[in-house]
N, C-alpha and C positions, 0 to 999 in steps of 0.2 A: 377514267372513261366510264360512263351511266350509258348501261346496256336502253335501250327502249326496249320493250317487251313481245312488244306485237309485233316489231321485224323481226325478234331472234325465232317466237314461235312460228312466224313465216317460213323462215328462215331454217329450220328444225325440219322443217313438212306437216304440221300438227297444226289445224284448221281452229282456232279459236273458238269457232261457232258448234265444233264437233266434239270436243276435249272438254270436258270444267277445265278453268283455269287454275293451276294448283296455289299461285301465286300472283296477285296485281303489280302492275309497275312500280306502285310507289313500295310494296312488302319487297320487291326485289332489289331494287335500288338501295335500298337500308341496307339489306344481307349483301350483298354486293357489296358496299362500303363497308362492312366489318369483316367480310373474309376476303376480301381479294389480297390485301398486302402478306398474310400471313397461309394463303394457298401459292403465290405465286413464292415467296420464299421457300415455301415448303418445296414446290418442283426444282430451283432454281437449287439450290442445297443438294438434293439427293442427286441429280440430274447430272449434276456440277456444267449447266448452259442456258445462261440467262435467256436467252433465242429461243430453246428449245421450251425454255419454263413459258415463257410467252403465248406461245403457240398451245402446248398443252392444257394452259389455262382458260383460254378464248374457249378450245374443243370442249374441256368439262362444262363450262358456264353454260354451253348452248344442247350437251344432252342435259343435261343436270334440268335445262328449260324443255329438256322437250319431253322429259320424264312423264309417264302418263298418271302417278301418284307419285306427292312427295310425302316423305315422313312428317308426324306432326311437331311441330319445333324446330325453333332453331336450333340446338346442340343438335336434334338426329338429320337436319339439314345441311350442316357444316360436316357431318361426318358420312354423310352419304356425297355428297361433291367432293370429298377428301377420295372415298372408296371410288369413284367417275375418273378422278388424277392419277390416282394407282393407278386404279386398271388400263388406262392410257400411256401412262408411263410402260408399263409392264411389254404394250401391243409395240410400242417404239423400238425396245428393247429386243423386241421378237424379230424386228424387220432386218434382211440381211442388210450389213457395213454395206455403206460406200466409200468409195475410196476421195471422196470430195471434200477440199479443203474447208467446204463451209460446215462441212460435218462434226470437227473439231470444237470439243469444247474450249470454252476462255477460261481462264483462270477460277478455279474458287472462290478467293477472296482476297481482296482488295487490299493492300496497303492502307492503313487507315492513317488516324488523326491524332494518334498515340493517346487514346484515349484508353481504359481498361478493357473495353468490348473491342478495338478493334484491335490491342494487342495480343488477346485471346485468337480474337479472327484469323491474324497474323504467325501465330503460334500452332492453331490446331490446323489451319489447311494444308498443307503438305503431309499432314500424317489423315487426315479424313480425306485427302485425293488416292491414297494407296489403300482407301476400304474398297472393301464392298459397295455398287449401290443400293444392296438390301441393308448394310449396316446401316449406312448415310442413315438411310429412308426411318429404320426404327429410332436410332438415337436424334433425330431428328423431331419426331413424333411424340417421343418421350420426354425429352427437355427441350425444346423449344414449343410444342404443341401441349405439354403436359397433359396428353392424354395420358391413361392408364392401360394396361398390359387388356383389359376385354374392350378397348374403345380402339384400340391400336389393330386386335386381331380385325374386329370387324372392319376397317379400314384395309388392310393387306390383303386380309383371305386366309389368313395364317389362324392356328388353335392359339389361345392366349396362356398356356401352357408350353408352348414352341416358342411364343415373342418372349418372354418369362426370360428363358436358356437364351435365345439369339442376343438380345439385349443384352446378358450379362456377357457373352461372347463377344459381342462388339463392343462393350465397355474396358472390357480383358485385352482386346486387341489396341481400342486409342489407348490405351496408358502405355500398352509395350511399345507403339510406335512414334509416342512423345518422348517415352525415356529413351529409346534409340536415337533419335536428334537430337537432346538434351545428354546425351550420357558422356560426352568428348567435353559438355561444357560443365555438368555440374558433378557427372557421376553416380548416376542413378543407379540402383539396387535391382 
C-alpha cells in the first residue's frame, strides 16, 4: 500500500499550505517501501499480533507524517518512526485489558517450510512467547534490526547502558528457556 501524501497530511490536521513539507510524495513512497516490511515485523514480533502490528503501523506512518520537523536522513528517519512505534506500542500497553476475544493475540510464529529460518521460527516461539514484551522488543532491535545498544536506547527511551544489561538479560533468559524445551530431548547443561 503507497500512502499519498496530501491525504495523510489532511488527514494528520496539518494544512499543507501552513507547515513546510518535511517530505514529498515521491521521498515518502521510497522510505515507505524500505521500511514498512521491517516496522511492521518489528511490531508484529514484540507485540506477538499481527492485527495489532497493523494498526500500530498505519498510527506511526500518519504522526511520523504529521511530524512538524523530521530528522535529516534516512537512518534518523527510520529511527525516529521506530521511536513513534514504541511509543504507541508502549500507550496500548497502558490501556486497561479487555476481556474480548479479538483482544487475543494469534500465534507467534507460523509453522514454516522446513526451511533453516522457519525451523529456527518454529524453535524459538514458544520460548520468546513466555518473554517479556520489553525482551521481544530489544532482542528484536538488536538481531533483527541490528541496531546498536545507542540507536536502540534512542528508540525505547531506555539509557544505552540499561539496553547494554537488559539485552544481555534477555539473551540469558532465551537460552535458559530453549534449554528448558530442549533439555528432556538433548540434555542441556
Amino acid at each position: 500500500m503507497i500512502w499519498d501524501y496530501s491525504i495523510a497530511r489532511v488527514e494528520t490536521g496539518v494544512d499543507a499550505q501552513d507547515a513546510a513539507q518535511p517530505m514529498d510524495s515521491e521521498a515518502f513512497a521510497g522510505f515507505y517501501q524500505r521500511s514498512a516490511r521491517s516496522l511492521w515485523a518489528y511490531l508484529a514480533r514484540v507485540s506477538g499480533n499481527p492485527v495489532l502490528a497493523d494498526d500500530l503501523m498505519q498510527e506511526a506512518y500518519l504522526r511520523f507524517l504529521g511530524a512538524a520537523h523530521l530528522p535529516d536522513g534516512e537512518v534518523a528517519c527510520r529511527r525516529y518512526l521506530f521511536r513513534i512505534a514504541t511509543n504507541l506500542m508502549r500507550d496500548h500497553w497502558r490501556r486497561p485489558r479487555t476481556s474480548s476475544i479479538d483482544e487475543l493475540p494469534e500465534t507467534l510464529f507460523s509453522v514454516g517450510d522446513g526451511s533453516a529460518a522457519s525451523d529456527a521460527q518454529v524453535m524459538l516461539g514458544p520460548a520468546l512467547a513466555q518473554m517479556r514484551p520489553r525482551d521481544r522488543q530489544l532482542l528484536w532491535l538488536a538481531y533483527a534490526e541490528n541496531y546498536t545498544h545507542t540507536e536502540i536506547a534512542e528508540i525505547t527511551g531506555l539509557k544505552s547502558t540499561s539496553v547494554r544489561l537488559l539485552l544481555f538479560r534477555a539473551r540469558r533468559k532465551v537460552a535458559r528457556l530453549l534449554c528448558n524445551e530442549t533439555s528432556a530431548e538433548r540434555g542441556c547443561a
